[in-house]
C-alpha positions in Angstrom: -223.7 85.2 40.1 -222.8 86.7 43.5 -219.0 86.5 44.4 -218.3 83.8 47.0 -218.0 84.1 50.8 -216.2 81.7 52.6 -214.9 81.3 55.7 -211.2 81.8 55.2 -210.1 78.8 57.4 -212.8 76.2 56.3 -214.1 77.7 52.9 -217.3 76.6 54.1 -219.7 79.4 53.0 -221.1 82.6 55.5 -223.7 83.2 54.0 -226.5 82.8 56.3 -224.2 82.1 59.2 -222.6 84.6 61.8 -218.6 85.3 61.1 -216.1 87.3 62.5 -213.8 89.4 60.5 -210.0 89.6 61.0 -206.7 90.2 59.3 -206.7 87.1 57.2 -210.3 87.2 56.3 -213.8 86.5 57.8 -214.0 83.4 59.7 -217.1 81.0 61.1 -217.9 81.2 64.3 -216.0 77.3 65.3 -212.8 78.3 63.3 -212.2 81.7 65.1 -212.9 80.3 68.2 -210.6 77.1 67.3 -207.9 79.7 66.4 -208.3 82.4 68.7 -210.0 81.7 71.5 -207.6 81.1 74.8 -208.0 78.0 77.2 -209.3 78.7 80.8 -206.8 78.3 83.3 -209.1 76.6 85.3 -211.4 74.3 83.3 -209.0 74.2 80.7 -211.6 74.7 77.8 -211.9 77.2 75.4 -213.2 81.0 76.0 -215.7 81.3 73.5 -216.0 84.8 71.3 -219.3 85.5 73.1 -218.3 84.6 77.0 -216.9 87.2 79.3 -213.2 86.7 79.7 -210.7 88.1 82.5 -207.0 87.6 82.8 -204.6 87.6 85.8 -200.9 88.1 85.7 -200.9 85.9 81.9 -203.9 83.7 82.9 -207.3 83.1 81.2 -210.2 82.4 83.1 -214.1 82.2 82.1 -216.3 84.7 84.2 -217.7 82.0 86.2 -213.9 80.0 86.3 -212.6 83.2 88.2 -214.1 82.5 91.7 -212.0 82.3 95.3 -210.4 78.6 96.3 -211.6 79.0 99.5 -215.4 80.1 99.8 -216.0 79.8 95.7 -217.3 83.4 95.9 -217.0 85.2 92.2 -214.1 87.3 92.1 -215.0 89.1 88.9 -216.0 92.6 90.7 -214.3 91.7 94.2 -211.1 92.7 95.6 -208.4 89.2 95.8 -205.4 87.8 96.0 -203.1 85.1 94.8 -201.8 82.7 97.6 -200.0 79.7 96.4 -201.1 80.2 93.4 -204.4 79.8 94.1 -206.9 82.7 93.7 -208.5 84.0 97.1 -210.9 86.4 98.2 -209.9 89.4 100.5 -212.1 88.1 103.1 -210.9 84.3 103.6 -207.3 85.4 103.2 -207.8 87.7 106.1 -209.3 85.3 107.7 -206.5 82.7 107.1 -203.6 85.0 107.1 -204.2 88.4 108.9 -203.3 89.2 112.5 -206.5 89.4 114.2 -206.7 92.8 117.0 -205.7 91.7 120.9 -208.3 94.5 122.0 -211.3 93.3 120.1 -210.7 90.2 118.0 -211.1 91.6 114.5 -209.1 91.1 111.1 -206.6 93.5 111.2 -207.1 94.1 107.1 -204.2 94.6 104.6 -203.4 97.7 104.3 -204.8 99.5 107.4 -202.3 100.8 110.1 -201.7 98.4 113.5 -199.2 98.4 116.1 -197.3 94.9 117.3 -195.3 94.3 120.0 -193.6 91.0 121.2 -196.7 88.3 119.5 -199.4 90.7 119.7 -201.0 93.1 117.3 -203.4 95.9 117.3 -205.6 98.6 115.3 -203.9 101.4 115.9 -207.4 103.1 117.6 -207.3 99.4 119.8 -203.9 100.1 121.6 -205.0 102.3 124.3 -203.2 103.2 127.4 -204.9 100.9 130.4 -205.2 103.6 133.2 -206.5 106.7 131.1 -208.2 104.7 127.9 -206.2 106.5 125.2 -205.2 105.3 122.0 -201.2 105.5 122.1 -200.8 105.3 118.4 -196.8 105.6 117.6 -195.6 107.5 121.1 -193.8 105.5 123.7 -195.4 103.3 126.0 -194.5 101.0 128.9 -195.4 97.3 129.2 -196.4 96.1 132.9 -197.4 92.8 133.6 -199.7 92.3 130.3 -201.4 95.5 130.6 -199.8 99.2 128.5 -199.9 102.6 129.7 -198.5 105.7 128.1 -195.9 107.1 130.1 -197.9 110.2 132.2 -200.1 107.6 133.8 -197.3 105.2 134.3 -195.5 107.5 136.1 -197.8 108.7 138.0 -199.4 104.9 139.1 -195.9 103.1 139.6 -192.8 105.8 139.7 -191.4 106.4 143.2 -191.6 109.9 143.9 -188.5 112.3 145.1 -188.7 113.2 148.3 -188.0 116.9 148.3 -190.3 117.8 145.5 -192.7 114.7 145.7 -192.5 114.6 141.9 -192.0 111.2 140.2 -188.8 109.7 139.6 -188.5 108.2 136.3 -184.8 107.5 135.4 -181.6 108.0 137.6 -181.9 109.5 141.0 -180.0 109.1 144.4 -181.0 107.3 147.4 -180.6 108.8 150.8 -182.0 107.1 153.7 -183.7 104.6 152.1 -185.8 107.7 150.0 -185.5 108.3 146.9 -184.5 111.6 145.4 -183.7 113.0 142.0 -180.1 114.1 141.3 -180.9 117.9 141.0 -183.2 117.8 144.3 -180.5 116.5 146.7 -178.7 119.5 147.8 -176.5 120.3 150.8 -178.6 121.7 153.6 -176.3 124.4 153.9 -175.2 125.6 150.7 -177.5 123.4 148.6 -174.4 122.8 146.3 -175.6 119.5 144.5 -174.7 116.3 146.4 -175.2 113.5 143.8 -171.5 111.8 142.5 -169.8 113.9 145.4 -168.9 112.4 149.1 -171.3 114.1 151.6 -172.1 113.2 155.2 -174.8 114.3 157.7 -175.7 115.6 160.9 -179.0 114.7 162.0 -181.3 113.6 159.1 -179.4 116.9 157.3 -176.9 115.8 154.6 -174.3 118.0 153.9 -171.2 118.6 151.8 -167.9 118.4 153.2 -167.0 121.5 153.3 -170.3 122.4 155.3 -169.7 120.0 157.3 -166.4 120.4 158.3 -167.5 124.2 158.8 -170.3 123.8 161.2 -169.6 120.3 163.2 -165.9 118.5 162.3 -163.6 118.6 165.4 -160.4 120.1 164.7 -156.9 118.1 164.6 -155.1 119.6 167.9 -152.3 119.4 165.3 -152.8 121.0 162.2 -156.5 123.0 163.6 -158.0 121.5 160.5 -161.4 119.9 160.3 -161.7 116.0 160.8 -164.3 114.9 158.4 -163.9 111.0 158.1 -163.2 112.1 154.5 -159.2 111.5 152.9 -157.4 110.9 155.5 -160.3 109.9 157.7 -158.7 107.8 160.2 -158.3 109.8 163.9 -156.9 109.4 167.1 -159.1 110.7 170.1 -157.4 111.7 174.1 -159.2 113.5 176.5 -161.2 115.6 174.8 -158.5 116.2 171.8 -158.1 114.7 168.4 -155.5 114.5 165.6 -155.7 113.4 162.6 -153.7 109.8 162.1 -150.5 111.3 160.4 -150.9 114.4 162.8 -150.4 112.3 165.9 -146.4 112.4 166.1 -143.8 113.2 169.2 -144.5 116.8 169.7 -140.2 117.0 170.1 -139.0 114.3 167.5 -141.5 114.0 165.3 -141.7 110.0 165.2 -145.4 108.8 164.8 -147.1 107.6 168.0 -150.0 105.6 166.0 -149.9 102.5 167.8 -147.1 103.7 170.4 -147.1 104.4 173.9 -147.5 108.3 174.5 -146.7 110.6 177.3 -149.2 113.9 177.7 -147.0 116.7 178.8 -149.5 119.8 178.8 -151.0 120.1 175.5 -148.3 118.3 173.7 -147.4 114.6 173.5 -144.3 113.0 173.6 -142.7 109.7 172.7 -140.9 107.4 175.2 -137.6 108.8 174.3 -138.3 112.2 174.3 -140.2 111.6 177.6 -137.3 109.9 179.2 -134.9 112.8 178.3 
């Protein structure tokens, strides 16, 4: 008498029949599975001993239960994600949830580098300067009116440009004129000390500093011989041919300050009432 082989849930005999061993024993085919098997997530029956089974983050799913929400395209050899909770392709989440490229329309695809400014998104080969066709990957760029250029064409399509060196004018500057200048380029026609941030005045079209200036054109104060300038102490008082400067302009005897006085000439001096009189 052979010894007896059972199935060790069931003791219904193998003999004849196909088992499967384990731990506890060899079992028929209906127990293991009714003991082992693990419910499909998504059909909710049981993954048989001889089906394909794959499990995501806990889940069990049949081979043919594992297929995208969207398109029902098997995702068993296909790249995928999870998007509220339900399992999706890489393609239809693109398609639902990618940025698609201003420049040519396309699914900008997870993963792969793009550029986005204010709403708008790019392949990073897509953003390309309007005037010279360049991609402009990650260096800085200037928005105009819906198009982008890199900065060298920007500068040279919209910057004004300095009227000494013709050269364009991208930040700062001084205006002289109505022309634009850069800082460094307007000088004083002179001594071509640097003008910009300092007080300057011109003869001509010619600016010039105020020493220069005072140099080469300022009258002198009959008074003191120094330069009027229009500078400091700018205001002046003008008589045949002479000029003082405002606080010069006193009673050549007393002193007292003949702004807004009557005056007497007497040669090359002037004299108050007073002193006049006497």
């Amino acid at each position: 008498m052979s010894e007896p082989f059972d199935c060790a849930k069931c003791k219904e005999t193998l003999y004849g029949r196909k088992y499967i061993q384990v731990d506890s024993g060899p079992h028929c085919i209906p127990c293991y599975d009714g003991l082992y098997a693990n419910t499909c997530r998504e059909c909710k029956e049981l993954i048989g001993h001889n089906s394909r089974e794959l499990v995501y983050e806990d889940h069990h799913y049949h081979e043919q239960c594992f297929r995208c929400m969207r398109c029902d395209r098997s995702l068993a050899d296909e790249p995928f994600t999870c998007q509220d909770d339900a399992l999706v392709c890489n393609d239809c989440y693109c398609n639902e949830f990618s940025s698609k490229c201003v420049a040519c329309d396309k699914t900008i695809m997870p993963g792969s580098r793009k550029l986005e400014y204010g709403d708008a998104a790019w392949h990073e080969e897509c953003f390309m300067c309007r005037a010279c066709q360049q991609p402009m990957g990650s260096q800085a760029f200037i928005p105009d009116k819906g198009e982008y250029y890199c900065v060298p064409c920007y500068e040279g399509k919209f910057s004004p440009r300095c009227s000494h060196c013709k050269q364009a004018l991208t930040q700062g500057g001084v205006t002289y004129r109505n022309e634009p200048w850069h800082k460094e380029c307007f000088l004083c026609t002179s001594c071509k000390g640097p003008l910009a941030n300092q007080p300057f005045t011109s003869q001509g079209d010619d600016p010039y500093c105020v020493k220069c200036f005072s140099s080469m054109y300022a009258q002198k104060c009959a008074a003191c011989s120094k330069p009027i300038t229009g500078f400091g102490e700018g205001k002046y008082i003008s008589f045949q041919e002479r000029q003082w400067h405002q606080p010069c302009f006193n009673c050549a005897q007393c002193s007292v300050s003949l702004v807004g006085a009557g005056f007497f000439p007497d040669g090359e001096r002037v004299l108050c009432k007073d002193c006049n009189e006497k």
